[in-house]
C-alpha positions as CSV (number, residue, x, y, z in Angstrom):
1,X,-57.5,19.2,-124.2
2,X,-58.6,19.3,-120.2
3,X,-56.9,16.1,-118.7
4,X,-57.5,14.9,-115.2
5,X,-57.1,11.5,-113.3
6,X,-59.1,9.6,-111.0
7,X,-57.9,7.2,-108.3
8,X,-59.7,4.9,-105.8
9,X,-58.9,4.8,-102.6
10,X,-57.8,1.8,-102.0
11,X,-55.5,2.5,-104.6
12,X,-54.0,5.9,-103.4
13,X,-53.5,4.0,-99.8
14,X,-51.6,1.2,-101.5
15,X,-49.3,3.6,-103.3
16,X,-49.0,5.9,-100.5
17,X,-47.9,3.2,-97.9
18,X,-44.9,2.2,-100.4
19,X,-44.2,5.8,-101.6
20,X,-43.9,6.7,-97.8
21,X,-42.3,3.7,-96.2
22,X,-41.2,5.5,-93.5
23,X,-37.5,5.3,-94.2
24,X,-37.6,9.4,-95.5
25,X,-36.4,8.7,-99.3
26,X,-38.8,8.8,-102.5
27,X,-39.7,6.0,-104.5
28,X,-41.6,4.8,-107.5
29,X,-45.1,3.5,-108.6
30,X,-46.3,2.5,-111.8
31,X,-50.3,3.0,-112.8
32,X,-51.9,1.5,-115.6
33,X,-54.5,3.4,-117.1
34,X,-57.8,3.2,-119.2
35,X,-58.5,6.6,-120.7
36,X,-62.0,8.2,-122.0
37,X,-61.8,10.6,-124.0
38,X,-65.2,13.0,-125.1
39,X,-64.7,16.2,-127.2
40,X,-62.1,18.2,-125.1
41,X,-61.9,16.3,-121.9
42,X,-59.4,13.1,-121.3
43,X,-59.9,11.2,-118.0
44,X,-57.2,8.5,-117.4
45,X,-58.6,6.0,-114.9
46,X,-56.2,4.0,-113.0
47,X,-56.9,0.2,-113.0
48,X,-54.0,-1.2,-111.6
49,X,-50.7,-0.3,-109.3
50,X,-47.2,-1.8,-109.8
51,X,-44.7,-0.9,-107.0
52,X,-41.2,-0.5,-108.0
53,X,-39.3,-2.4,-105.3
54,X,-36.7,-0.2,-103.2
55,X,-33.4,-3.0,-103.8
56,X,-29.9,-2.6,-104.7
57,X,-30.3,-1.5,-107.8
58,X,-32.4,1.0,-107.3
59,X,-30.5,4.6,-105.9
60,X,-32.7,7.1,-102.9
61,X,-32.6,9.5,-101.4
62,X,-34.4,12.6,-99.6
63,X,-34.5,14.9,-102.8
64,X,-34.0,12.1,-105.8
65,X,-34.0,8.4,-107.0
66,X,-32.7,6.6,-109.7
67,X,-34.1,3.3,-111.2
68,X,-33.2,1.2,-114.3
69,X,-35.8,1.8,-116.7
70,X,-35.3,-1.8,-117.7
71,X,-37.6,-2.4,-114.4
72,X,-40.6,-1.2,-116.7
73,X,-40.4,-3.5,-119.6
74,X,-43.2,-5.9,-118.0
75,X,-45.7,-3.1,-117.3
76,X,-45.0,-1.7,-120.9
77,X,-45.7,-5.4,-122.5
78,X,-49.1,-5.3,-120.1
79,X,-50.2,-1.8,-121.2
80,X,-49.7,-2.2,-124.9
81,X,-51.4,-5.4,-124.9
82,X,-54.1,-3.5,-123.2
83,X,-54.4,-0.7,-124.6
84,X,-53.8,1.3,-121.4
85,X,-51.7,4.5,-120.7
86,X,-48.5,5.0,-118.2
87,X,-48.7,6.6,-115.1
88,X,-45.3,7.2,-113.0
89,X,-45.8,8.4,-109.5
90,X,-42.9,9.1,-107.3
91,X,-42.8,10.4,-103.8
92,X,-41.5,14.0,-102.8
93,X,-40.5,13.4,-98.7
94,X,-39.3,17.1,-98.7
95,X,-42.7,18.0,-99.2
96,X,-41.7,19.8,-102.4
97,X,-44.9,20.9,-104.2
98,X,-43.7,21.4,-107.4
99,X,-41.9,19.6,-110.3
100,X,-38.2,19.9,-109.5
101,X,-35.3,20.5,-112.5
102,X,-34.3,17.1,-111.8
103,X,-38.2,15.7,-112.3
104,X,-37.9,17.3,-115.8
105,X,-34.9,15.8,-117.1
106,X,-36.1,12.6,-115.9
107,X,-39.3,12.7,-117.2
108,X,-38.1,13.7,-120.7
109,X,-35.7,11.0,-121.1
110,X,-38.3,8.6,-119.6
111,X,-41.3,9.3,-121.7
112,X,-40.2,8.6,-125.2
113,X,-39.4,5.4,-124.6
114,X,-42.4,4.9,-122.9
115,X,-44.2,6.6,-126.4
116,X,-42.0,4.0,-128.2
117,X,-43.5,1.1,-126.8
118,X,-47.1,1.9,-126.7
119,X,-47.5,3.0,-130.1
120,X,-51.2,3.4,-129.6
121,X,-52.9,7.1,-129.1
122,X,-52.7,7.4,-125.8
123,X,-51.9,10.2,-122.8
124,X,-49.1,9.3,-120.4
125,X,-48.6,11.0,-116.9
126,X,-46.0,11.7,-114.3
127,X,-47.6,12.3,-111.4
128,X,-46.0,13.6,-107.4
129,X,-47.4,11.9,-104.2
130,X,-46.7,14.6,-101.3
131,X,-46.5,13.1,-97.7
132,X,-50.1,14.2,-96.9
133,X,-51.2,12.4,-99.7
134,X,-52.1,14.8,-102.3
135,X,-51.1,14.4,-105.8
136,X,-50.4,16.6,-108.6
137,X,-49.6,15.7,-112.0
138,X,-48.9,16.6,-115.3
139,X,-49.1,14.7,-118.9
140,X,-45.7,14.2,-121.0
141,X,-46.2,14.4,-124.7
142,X,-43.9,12.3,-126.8
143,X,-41.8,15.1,-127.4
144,X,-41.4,16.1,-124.0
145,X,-43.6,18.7,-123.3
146,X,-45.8,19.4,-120.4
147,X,-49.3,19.6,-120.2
148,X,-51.5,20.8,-117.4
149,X,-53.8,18.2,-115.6
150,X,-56.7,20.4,-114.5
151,X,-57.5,17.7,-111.3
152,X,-57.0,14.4,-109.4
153,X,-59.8,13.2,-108.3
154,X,-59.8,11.0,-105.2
155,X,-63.0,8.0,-104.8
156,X,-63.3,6.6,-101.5
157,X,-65.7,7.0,-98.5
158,X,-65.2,10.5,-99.1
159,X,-64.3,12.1,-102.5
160,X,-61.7,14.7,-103.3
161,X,-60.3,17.2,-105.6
162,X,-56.9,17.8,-106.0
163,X,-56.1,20.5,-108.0
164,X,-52.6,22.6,-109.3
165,X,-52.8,25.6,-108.1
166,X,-54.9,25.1,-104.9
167,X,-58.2,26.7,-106.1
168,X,-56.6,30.3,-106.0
169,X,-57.7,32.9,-107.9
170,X,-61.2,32.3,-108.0
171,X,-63.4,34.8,-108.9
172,X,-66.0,35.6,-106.2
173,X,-69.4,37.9,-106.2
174,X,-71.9,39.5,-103.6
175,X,-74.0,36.1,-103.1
176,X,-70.4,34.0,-102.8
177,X,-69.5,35.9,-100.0
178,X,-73.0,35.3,-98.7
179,X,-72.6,31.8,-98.9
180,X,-69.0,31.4,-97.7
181,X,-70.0,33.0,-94.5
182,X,-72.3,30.2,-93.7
183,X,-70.4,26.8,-95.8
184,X,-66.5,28.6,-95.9
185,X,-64.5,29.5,-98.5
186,X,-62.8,26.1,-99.3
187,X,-66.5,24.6,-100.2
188,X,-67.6,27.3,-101.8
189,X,-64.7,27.6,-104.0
190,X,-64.6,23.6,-104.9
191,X,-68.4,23.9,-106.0
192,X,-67.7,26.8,-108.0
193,X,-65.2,24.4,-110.1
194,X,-67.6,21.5,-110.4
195,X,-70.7,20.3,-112.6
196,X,-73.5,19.0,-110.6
197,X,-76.3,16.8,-111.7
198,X,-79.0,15.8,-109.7
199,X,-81.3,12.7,-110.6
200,X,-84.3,12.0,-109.2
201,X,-87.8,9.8,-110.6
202,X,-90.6,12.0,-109.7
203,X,-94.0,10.5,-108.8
204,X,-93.1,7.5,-106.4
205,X,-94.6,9.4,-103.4
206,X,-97.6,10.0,-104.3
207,X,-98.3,5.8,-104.7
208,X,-99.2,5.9,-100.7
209,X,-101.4,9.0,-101.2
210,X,-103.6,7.1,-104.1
211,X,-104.3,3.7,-102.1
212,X,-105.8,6.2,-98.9
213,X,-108.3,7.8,-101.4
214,X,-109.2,4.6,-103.1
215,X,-109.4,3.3,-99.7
């Protein structure tokens, strides 16, 4: 299965002003999700943001936090009623770009009991906001295993693609390097990942043309 999630950006500057606060310690968002699912592909598409708040019982720092899960019952509720899929997203301040140890024994202890609740057949995600507000993520099966998600993809006034491993490794020929001479590599690279459609309706120029000759 190829998973990937999109995110508005209204959204992603709502969780990026709490995840990065400015006091220098991570914290904790929630994202409930609709999912689509064709074939092999599963997109989870975030509908709505729940900010854990940053009180006393909540425990930050620079390199960890720890919350009650209690704090999640109500979104649980929400997203079973729903039918909608978990999202966590926590912040890394180090600027950490990986998973750390401590991310996987969180997320396997979390994720069951997030399985539990929403008994329906649906993907949940943990996800890492990095201070320049990029995002990688990865889905956690009910058993606590970790799935790739191939990209993030951000909507806004501009749209971009956020993907694991940076676009590296991507094979290139005589015409890319054409081509990335006059666009750059970075574009050429990101269109060499992507589908493109283009939709047009053919005839409506011509309607000028035909009242000159009737004319």
């Amino acid at each position: 299965m190829n998973y990937s999630i999109s995110i508005l950006e209204s959204q992603h500057d709502e969780i990026k002003n709490h995840l990065y606060s400015g006091d220098g310690k991570e914290s904790v968002a929630i994202a409930l999700c609709g999912q689509y699912k064709h074939l092999s592909e599963c997109r989870l598409l975030i509908q709505r943001i729940f900010l854990l708040p940053n009180d006393e019982s909540v425990s930050r720092d620079i390199n960890y936090i720890k919350w009650q899960t209690e704090k999640l019952v109500p979104y649980l509720k929400e997203a079973q009623e729903s039918g909608l899929s978990i999202i966590k997203i926590h912040s890394h301040p180090s600027n950490f770009r990986e998973f750390s140890s401590l991310d996987d024994k969180a997320d396997k202890a979390l994720f069951p009991c997030i399985y539990s609740w929403i008994e329906q057949d649906l993907a949940h995600a943990s996800a890492i906001m990095l201070p320049d507000g990029s995002m990688i993520g990865r889905i956690v099966t009910e058993a606590g295993e970790f799935l790739k998600i191939s990209v993030i993809k951000y909507i806004g006034k501009r749209i971009k693609f956020w993907f694991p491993n940076e676009l590296e490794n991507i094979e290139t020929n005589e015409l890319d390097l054409r081509n990335i001479q006059a666009f750059g590599e970075g574009t050429i690279n990101l269109l060499k990942t992507l589908t493109i459609g283009v939709v047009g309706c053919s005839g409506t120029g011509s309607l000028p043309n035909l009242e000159l000759l009737e004319n």
